[in-house]
C-alpha positions as CSV (number, residue, x, y, z in Angstrom):
1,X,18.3,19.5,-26.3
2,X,14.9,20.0,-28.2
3,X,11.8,20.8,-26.6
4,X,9.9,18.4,-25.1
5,X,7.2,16.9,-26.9
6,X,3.9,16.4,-24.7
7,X,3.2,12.9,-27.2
8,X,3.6,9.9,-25.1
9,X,2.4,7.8,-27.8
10,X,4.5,8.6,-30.2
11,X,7.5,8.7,-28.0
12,X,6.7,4.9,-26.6
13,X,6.2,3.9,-30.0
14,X,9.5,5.0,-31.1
15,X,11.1,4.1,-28.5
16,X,9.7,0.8,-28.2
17,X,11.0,0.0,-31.7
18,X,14.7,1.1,-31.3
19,X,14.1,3.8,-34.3
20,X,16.3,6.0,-34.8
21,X,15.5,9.5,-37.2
22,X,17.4,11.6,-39.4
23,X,20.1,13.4,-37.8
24,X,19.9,11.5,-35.0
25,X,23.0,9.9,-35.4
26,X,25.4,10.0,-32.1
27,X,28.2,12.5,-33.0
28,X,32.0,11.1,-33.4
29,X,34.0,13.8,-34.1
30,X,34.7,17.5,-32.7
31,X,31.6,19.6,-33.1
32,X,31.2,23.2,-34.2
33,X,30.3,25.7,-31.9
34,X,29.6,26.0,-28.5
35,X,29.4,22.3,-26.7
36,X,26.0,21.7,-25.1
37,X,26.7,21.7,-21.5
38,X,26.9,18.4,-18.9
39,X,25.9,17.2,-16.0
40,X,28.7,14.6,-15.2
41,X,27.3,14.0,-11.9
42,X,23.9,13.7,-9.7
43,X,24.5,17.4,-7.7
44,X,22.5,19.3,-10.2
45,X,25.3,21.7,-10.7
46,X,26.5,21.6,-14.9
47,X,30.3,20.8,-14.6
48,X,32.9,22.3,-17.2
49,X,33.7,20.9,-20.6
50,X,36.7,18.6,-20.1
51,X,39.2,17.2,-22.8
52,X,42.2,14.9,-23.3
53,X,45.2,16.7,-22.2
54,X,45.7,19.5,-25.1
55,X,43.1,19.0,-27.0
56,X,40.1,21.6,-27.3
57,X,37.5,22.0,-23.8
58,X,34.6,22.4,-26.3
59,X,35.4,19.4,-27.9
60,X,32.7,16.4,-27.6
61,X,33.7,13.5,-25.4
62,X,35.4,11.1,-28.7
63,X,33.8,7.5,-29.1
64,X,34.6,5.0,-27.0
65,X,35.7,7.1,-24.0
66,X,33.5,5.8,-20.7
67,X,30.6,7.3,-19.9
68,X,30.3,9.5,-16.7
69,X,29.8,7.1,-13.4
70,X,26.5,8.8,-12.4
71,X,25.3,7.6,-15.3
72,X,26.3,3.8,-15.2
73,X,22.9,2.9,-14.2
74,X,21.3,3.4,-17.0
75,X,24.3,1.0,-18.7
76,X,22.8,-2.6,-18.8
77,X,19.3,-0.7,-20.5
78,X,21.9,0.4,-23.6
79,X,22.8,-3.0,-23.9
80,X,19.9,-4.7,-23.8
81,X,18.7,-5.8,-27.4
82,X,18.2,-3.5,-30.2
83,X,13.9,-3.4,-30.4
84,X,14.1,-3.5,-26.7
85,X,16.5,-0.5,-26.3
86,X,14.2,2.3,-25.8
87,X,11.9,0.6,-23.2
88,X,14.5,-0.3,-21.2
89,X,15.8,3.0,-21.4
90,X,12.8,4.6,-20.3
91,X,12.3,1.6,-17.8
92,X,15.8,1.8,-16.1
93,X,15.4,5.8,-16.2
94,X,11.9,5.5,-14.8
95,X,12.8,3.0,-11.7
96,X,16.1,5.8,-10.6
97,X,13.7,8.5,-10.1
98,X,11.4,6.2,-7.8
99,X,14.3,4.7,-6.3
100,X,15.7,7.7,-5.2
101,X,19.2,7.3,-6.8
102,X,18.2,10.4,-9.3
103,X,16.9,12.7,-6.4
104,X,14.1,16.0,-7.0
105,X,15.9,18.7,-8.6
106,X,18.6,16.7,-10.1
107,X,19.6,18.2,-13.4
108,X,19.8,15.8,-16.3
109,X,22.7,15.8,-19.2
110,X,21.6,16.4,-22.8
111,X,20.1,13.9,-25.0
112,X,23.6,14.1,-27.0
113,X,25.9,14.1,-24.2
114,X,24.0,11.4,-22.4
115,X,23.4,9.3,-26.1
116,X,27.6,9.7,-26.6
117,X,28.2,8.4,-22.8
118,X,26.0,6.1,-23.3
119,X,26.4,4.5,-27.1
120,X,23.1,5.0,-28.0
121,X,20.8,7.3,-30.2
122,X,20.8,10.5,-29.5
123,X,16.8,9.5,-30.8
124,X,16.3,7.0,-28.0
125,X,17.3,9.5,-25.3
126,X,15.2,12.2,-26.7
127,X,12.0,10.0,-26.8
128,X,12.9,8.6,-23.6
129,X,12.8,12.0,-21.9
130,X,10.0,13.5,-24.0
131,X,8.2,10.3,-21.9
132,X,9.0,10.3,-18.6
133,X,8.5,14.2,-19.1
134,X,5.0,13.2,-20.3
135,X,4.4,11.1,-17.3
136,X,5.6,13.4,-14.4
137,X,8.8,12.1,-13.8
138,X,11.0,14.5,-15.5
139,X,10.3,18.7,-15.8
140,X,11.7,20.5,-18.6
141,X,11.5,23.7,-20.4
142,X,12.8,25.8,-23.5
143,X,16.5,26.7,-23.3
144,X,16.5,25.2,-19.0
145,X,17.1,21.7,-19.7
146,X,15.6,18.8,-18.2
147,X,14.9,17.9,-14.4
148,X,14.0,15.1,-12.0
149,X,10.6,16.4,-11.4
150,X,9.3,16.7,-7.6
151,X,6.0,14.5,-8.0
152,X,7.4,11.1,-7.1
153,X,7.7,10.4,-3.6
154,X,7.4,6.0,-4.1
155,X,10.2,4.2,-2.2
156,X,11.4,1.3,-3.7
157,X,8.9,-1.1,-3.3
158,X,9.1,-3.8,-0.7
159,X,6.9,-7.1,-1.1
160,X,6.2,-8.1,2.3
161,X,4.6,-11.3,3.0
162,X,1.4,-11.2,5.3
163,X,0.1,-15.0,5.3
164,X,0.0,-16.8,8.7
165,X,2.8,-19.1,8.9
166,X,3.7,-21.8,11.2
167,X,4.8,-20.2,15.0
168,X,8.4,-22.5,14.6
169,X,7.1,-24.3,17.7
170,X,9.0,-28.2,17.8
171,X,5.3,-29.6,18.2
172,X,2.6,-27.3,17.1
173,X,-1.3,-28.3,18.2
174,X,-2.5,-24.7,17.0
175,X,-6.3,-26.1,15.6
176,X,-7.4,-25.2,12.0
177,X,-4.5,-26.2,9.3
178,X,-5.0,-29.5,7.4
179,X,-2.4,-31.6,6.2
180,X,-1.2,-29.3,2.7
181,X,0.9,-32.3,1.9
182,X,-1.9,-34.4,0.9
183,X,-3.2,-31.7,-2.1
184,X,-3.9,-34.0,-4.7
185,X,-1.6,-32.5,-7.1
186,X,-1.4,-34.6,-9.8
187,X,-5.4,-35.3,-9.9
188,X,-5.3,-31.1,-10.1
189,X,-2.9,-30.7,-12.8
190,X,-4.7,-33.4,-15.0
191,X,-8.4,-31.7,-14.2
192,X,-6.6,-28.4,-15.2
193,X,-5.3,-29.5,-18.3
194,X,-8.5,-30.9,-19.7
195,X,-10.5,-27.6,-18.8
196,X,-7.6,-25.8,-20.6
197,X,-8.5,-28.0,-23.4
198,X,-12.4,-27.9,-23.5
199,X,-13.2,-24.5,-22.0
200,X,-15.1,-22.8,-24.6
201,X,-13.9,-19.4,-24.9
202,X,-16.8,-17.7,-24.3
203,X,-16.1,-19.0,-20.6
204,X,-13.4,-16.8,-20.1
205,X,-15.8,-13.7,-20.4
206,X,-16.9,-12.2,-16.9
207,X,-19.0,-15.2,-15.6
208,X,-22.2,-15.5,-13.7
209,X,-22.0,-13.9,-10.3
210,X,-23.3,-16.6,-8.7
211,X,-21.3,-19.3,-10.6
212,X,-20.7,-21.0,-13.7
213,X,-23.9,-23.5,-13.9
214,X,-21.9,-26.2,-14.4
215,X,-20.1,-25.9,-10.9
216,X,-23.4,-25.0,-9.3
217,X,-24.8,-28.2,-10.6
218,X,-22.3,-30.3,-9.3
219,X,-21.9,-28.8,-6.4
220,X,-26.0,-29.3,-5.4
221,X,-25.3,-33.4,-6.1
222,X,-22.5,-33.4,-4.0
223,X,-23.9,-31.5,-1.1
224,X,-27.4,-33.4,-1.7
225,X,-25.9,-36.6,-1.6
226,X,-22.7,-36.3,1.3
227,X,-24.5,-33.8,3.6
228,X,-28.0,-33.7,2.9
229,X,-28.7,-30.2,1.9
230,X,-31.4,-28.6,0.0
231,X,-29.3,-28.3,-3.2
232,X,-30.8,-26.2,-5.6
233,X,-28.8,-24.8,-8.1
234,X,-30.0,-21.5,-8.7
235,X,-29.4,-21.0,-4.8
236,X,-26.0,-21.5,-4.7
237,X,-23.4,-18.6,-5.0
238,X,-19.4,-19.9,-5.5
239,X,-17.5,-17.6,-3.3
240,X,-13.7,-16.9,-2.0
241,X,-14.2,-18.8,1.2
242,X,-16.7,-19.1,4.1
243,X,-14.8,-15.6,5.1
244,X,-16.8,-14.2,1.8
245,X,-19.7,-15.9,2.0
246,X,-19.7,-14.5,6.0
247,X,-19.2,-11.0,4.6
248,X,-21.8,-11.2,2.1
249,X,-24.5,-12.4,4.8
250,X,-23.2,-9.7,6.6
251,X,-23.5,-6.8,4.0
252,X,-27.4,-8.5,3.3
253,X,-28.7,-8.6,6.8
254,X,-27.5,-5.3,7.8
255,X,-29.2,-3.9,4.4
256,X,-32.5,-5.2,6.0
257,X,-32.0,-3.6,9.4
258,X,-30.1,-6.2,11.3
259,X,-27.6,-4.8,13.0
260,X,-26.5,-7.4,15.4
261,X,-25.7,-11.0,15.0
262,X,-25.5,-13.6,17.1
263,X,-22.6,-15.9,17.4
264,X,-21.9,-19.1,19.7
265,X,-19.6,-18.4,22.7
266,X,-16.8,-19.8,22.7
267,X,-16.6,-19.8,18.8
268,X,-14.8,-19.0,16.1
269,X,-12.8,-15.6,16.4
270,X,-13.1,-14.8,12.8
271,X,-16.5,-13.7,13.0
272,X,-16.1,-10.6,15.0
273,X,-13.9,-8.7,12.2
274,X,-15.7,-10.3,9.1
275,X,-19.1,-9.3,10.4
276,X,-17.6,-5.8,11.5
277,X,-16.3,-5.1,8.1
278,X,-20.2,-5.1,7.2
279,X,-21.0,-2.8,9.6
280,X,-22.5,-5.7,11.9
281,X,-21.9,-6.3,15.3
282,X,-21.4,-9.7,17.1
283,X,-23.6,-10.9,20.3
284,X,-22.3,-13.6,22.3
285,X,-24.5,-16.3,23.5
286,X,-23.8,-19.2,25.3
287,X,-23.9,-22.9,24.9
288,X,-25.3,-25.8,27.1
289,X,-24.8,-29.6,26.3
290,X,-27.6,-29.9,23.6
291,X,-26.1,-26.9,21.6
292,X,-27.2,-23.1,21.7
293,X,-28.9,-22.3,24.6
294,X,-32.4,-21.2,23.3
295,X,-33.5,-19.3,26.4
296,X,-30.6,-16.3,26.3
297,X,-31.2,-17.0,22.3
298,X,-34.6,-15.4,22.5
299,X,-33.5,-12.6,24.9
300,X,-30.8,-11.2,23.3
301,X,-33.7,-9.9,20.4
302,X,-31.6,-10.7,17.5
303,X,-32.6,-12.1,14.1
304,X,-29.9,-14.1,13.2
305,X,-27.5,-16.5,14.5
306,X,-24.0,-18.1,13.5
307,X,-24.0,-21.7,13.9
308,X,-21.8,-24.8,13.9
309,X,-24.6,-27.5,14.4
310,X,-22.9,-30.3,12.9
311,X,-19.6,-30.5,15.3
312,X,-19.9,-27.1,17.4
313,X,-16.2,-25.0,16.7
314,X,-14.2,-25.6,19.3
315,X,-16.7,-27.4,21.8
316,X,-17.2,-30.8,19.7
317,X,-20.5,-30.8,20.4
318,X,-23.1,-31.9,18.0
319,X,-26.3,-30.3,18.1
320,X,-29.4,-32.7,19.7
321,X,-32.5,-33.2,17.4
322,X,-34.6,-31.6,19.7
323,X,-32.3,-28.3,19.7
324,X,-32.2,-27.9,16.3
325,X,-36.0,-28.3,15.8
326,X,-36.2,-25.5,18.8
327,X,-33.7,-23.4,16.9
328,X,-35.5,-23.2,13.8
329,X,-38.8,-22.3,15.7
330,X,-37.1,-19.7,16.8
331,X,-35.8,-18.4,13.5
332,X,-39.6,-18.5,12.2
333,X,-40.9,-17.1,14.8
334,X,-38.5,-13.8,14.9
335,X,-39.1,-13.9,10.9
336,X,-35.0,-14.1,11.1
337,X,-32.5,-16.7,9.7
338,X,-29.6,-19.0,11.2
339,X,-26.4,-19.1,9.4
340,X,-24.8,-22.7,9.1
341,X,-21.2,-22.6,9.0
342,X,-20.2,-26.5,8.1
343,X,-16.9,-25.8,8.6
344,X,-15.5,-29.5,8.8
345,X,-18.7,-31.7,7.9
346,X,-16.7,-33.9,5.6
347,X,-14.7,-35.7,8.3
348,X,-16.9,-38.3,10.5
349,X,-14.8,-41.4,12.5
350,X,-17.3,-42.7,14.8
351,X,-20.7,-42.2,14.5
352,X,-22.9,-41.6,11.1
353,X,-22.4,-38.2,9.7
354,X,-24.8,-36.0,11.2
355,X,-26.9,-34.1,8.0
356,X,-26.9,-30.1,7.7
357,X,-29.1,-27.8,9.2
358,X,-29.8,-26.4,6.2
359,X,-32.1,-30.0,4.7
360,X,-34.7,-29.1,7.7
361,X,-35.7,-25.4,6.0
362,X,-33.7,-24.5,3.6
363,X,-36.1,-20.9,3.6
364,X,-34.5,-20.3,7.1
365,X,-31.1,-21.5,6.8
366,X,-27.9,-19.8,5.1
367,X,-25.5,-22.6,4.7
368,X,-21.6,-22.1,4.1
369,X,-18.9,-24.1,3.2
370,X,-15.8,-24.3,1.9
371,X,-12.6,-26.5,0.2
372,X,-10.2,-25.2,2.9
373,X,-9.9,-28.2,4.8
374,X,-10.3,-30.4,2.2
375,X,-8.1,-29.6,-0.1
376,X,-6.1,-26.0,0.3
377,X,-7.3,-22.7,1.9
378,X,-5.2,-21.3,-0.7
379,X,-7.5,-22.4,-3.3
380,X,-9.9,-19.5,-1.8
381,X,-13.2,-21.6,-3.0
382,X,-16.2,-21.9,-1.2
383,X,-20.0,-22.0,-1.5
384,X,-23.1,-20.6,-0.5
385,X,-27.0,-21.5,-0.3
386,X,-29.1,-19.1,0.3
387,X,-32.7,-19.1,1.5
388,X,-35.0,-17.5,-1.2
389,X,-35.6,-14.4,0.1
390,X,-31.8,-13.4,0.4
391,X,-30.5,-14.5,-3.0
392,X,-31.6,-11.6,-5.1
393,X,-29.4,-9.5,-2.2
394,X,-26.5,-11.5,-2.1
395,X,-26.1,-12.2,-6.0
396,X,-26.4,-8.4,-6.3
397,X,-23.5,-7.7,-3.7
398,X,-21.3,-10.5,-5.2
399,X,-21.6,-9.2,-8.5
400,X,-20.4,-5.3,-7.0
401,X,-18.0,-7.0,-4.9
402,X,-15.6,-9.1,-7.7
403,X,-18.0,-9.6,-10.2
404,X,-18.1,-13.6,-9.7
405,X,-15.1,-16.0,-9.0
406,X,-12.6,-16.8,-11.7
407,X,-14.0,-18.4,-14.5
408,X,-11.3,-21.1,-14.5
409,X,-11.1,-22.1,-11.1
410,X,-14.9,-22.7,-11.2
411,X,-14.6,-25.2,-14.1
412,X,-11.6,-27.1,-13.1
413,X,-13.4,-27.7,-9.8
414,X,-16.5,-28.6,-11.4
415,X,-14.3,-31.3,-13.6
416,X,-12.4,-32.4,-10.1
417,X,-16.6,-33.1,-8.6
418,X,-17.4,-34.7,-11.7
419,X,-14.8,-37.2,-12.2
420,X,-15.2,-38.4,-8.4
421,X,-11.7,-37.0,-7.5
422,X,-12.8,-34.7,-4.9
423,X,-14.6,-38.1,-3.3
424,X,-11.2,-39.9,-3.7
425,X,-9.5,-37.4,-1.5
426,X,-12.5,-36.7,1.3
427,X,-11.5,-40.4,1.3
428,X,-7.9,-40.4,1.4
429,X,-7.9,-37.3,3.8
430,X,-10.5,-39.2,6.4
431,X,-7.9,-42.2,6.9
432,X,-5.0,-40.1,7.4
433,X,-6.9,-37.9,10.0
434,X,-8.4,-40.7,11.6
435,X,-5.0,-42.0,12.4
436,X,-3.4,-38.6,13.6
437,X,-6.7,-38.0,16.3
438,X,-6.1,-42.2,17.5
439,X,-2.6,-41.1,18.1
440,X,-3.2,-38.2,20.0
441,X,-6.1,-39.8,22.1
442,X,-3.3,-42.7,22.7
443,X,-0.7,-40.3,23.3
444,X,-3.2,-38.0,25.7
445,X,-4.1,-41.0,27.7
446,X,-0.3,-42.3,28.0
447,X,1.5,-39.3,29.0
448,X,-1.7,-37.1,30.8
449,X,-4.0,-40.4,32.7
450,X,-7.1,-38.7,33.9
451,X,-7.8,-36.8,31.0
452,X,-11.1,-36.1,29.5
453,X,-10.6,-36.0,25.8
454,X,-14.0,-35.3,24.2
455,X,-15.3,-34.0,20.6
456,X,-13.7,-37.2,18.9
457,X,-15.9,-38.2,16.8
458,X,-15.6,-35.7,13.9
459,X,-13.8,-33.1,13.0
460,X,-9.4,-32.1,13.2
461,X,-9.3,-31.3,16.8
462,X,-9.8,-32.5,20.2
463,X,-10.6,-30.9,23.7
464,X,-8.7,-32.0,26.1
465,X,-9.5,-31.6,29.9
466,X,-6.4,-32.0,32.0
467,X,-6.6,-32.9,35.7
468,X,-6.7,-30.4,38.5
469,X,-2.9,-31.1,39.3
470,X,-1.5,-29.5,36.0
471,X,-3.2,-26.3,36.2
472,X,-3.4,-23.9,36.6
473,X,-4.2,-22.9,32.8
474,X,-1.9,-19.6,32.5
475,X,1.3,-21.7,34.3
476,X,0.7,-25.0,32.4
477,X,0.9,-22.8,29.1
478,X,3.7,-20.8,29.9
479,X,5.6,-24.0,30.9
480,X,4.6,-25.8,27.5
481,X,5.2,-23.1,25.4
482,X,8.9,-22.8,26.7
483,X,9.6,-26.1,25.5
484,X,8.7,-25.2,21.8
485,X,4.9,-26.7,22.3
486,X,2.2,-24.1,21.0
487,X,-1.1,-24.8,22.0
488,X,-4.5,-23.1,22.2
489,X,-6.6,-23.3,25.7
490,X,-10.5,-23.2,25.5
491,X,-10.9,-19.7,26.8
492,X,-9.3,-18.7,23.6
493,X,-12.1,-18.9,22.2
494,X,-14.7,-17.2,24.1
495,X,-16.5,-13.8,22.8
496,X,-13.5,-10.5,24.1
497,X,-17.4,-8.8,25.7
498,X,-18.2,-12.2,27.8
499,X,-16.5,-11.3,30.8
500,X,-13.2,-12.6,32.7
501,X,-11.8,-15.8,31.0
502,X,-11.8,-18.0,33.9
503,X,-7.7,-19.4,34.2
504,X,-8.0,-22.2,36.4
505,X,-8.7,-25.7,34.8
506,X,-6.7,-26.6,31.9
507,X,-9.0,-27.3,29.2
508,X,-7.0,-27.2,25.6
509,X,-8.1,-27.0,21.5
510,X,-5.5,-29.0,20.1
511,X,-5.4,-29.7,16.5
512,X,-3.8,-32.9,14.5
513,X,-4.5,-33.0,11.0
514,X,-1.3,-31.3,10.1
515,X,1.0,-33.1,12.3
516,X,2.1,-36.8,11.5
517,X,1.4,-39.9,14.0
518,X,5.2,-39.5,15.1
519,X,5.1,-35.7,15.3
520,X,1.9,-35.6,17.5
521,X,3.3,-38.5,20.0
522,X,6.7,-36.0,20.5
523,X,4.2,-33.3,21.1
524,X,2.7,-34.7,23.7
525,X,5.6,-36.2,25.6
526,X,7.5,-32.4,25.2
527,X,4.3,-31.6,27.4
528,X,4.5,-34.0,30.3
529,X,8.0,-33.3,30.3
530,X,7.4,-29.2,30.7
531,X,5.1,-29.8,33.0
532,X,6.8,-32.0,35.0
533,X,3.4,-31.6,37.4
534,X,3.3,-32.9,41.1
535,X,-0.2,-33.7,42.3
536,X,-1.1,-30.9,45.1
C-alpha cells in the first residue's frame, strides 16, 4: 500500500464521487513479483498466500472468487451506487471500528487485496483509508501497513428514551397530563403550511431573544383580554416552558443576591430541581384558607415567592382579594418580587375566571405560562412577563442560553392566536374537561358517600377527602395500587424539609383531563372494590 496521505479533503472528495485514478484499476490477472501480503481474517496475524489447487501461492486471488468472510461487512457499502461508493465505504468502515467488530490493533489487508475481495477500486480503498487514517480511526506507517487505531473507545450507540410515560395502571388519576388526543392537528398543519408559505426568509435568521414581535404582540392581546394581564410587548420573553421561564428567574434573582426562594407548601415538586439548577434554594411556606400565609411569609426573610394565586397547585384554592393585596405589600415592602405561575388559568367551570396577579403590579409580578395544558407539552412553548427591572437580566440570559426559541414555532403560533384557533380549542378543551371532572365528582359521590371533593371549580384535578373509615392513607394506597389504580395522596406534595408527612387521613390529587367519562367511572369503582373498607 502507499503511504498515507494526511488530506482528508481531498480523500472525501474523491471518494465521495466514486473516482477512480490512473493505475488504479483492480488487478485481474497473476501479478509480477512478490504478492502484497493479507490479512484474511480480524486476528491481526498476515495469513499465507493461498491459490487454487496447483496454481502459483504468489498468485493474486483471480476475479470473481469471494472475498474473505471478515471482510463481508464492508459488502453491501461496494454495492451501493456508483457516486455513493466511497462514502459508504468509509461510512461502513468507520461504524466497524466503533462497533467493535474491527477491534484495536487489528491489522488491515492492502488497498489491492481488499479492492480485489471486494470488486471495487483499488482508488476507493486507498482514499477511504488515507480518511479514516486522517480522522483517528486507522494508524499506519511506511512499509507497516495499516491498523485499527486505539483512540476509539464509543460503543454502539443506544437511543434510550427518557420521557415520562404512562405507569400501565388500568385507571390512572396521576394529576398533570391533558387529554393529547384533542391536539388540534389539522388547525396545526394548516397554520404551518401558511407560515411555510409567507415566512420571509430573513425570519429564519437567529431571531429576537425575546421573541419574534409578531408572537409577542399576539400573545399581549390574548393574555390582556382572557386573563387580564399587563401585556406589554416588549415585556414578554417566548420561552421552552414555564420549566425555562422558572430557570431563567432563577439564574436572575440569584445574580442579584437572592439565594433562597420561597415556594407554597404543598406545591409543585418541580421547583426544587429547576430553582437548584440556578444555584437557588427552595423555602417552604405554608398555606392557610385565604392563600399564602403572610405571617411565616415575612419571617422566613426572603425576597421572592412562587405562586399559584389563581387555583393554588394541588390545594384548589383560589387566593382571597384581601391576600393578594397583602401579598403584594409585602413584595414592595422587601423591595422583592412574587412569581405567578398560571399553570391552568385557562380552564374555569363554575365561577368567573379569576384575573392574574400579575394586572395588580405588573413592576412586582413575574408572570409564567405556558401551551402545555392547552395544547401539547411537547410543543415546549411558553411565555414570560417580566417586571421592568428584570427584563434587561432575563433577555441577556435567554439570549446565552439558546439564543431565542425557534424561529418557526414562534410564527406558526402567532398565526394559530391570530386566526382565533387557539380560542376554538381553550373552547373545545373546557367542555371536554368539564365533563371528565362531573363524572368524577358523580363517580366520587356514588362509590365513596361522605367525601369531601373540593377545588372544582377550575383547573384538571380534584382533591378528594375520603372518610376516616378508608384510611389509613399508606393501606388505602397500597390496596388501590394493587388493583392497577395509580393515584397521588396530598402529602405528595409537601416541601421533602417540612417535616413528617402525616399518613393518617386519606386526602388524594386525582387528575381527569386525560381519562374519558367511562375510563374515570371504572377508576373509581376499581377503588371501592380494593378497598373493600369496613367502617371501624
Amino acid at each position: 500500500m502507499r503511504p498515507s496521505q494526511t488530506n482528508p479533503g481531498g480523500a472525501v472528495g474523491a471518494a465521495a464521487a466514486g473516482e477512480t485514478t490512473a493505475g488504479d484499476a483492480v488487478p485481474r490477472a497473476a501479478g509480477t513479483g512478490r504478492a502484497a501480503p493479507r490479512d484474511d481474517d480480524l486476528s491481526g496475524r498476515e495469513q499465507p498466500p493461498t491459490a487454487p489447487s496447483g496454481g502459483d501461492p504468489k498468485r493474486p486471488a483471480p476475479s470473481g472468487s469471494s472475498p474473505s468472510a471478515a471482510w463481508e461487512l464492508l459488502l453491501p457499502a461496494a454495492s451501493a451506487p456508483a457516486r455513493a461508493r466511497g462514502r459508504s465505504l468509509q461510512a461502513a468502515l468507520r461504524e466497524a471500528v466503533r462497533s467493535g467488530r474491527l477491534a484495536p490493533g487489528t491489522r488491515l489487508p492492502s488497498s489491492r487485496d481488499l479492492a480485489a475481495d471486494l470488486g471495487v477500486s483499488r482508488g476507493l480503498i486507498t482514499e477511504a483509508y488515507e480518511q479514516l487514517t486522517a480522522e483517528g480511526y486507522l494508524r499506519s506507517g511506511r512499509g507497516a501497513g495499516t491498523w485499527v487505531g486505539g483512540a476509539v473507545r464509543a460503543a454502539r450507540p443506544r437511543a434510550r428514551d427518557l420521557a415520562p410515560r404512562s405507569t400501565g395502571a388500568r385507571a390512572d388519576f396521576v394529576p398533570g397530563t391533558p387529554d393529547l388526543s384533542l391536539f388540534p392537528r389539522a388547525a396545526w398543519a394548516s397554520a404551518q403550511r401558511g407560515v411555510l408559505a409567507e415566512l420571509p426568509h430573513a425570519e429564519l435568521g437567529y431571531p429576537d431573544p425575546r421573541g419574534l414581535p409578531r408572537l409577542r404582540t399576539a400573545l399581549a392581546e390574548l393574555l390582556a383580554r382572557r386573563r387580564g394581564v399587563v401585556g406589554d410587548p416588549e415585556r414578554i420573553v417566548v420561552v421552552s416552558g414555564v420549566a425555562q421561564a422558572t430557570t431563567l428567574l432563577g439564574f436572575v434573582l440569584h445574580a442579584r443576591g437572592m439565594r433562597e426562594v420561597g415556594v407554597e407548601n404543598p406545591g409543585s415538586p418541580q421547583h426544587d430541581a429547576l430553582y437548584a439548577a440556578a444555584g437557588a434554594t427552595t423555602v417552604p411556606l405554608p398555606l392557610d384558607d385565604h392563600g399564602l400565609a403572610i405571617g411565616p411569609l415575612y419571617e422566613s426573610g426572603v425576597r421572592s415567592v412562587v405562586t399559584t394565586p389563581s387555583h393554588q397547585f394541588p390545594t384548589g384554592i383560589a387566593y382571597s382579594a384581601a391576600r393578594r393585596t397583602e401579598l403584594l405589600d409585602w413584595a414592595r415592602s422587601v423591595d422583592g418580587f412574587v412569581l405567578e405561575d398560571d399553570y391552568d388559568g385557562d380552564f374555569r367551570y363554575d365561577r368567573a375566571p379569576v384575573g392574574a396577579l400579575q394586572g395588580l403590579d405588573p413592576e412586582r409580578v413575574a408572570y409564567t405560562g405556558s401551551v402545555s395544558k392547552s395544547l401539547a407539552p411537547g410543543l415546549r412553548l411558553g411565555w414570560l412577563l417580566v417586571p421592568e427591572a428584570l427584563a434587561d437580566d432575563v433577555v441577556e440570559r435567554k439570549r446565552t442560553m439558546d439564543l431565542g426559541h425557534p424561529s418557526l414555532d414562534q410564527a406558526l403560533f402567532a398565526r394559530f392566536l391570530e386566526r382565533g384557533d387557539y380560542d376554538r380549542q381553550l373552547r373545545r378543551c373546557q367542555r371536554a374537561y368539564r365533563e371528565r371532572r362531573d363524572a368524577l365528582v358523580g363517580a366520587l359521590e356514588e362509590h365513596f358517600p361522605g367525601s369531601e371533593v373540593t377545588g372544582i371549580a377550575a383547573g384538571l384535578h380534584v382533591i378528594a377527602a375520603l372518610p376516616e373509615r378508608y384510611g389509613p392513607l399508606q393501606r388505602f394506597v397500597a390496596r388501590v395500587t394493587a388493583a392497577g389504580v395509580a393515584v397521588r395522596a396530598l402529602t405528595d406534595y409537601t416541601h421533602p424539609s417540612a417535616g413528617d408527612r402525616e399518613q393518617g387521613d386519606v386526602r388524594l390529587v386525582l387528575g381527569y383531563a386525560h381519562l374519558s367519562p367511562e375510563r374515570i367511572r371504572n377508576g373509581v369503582r376499581l377503588m371501592a372494590r380494593a378497598v373493600a373498607a369496613r367502617p371501624r
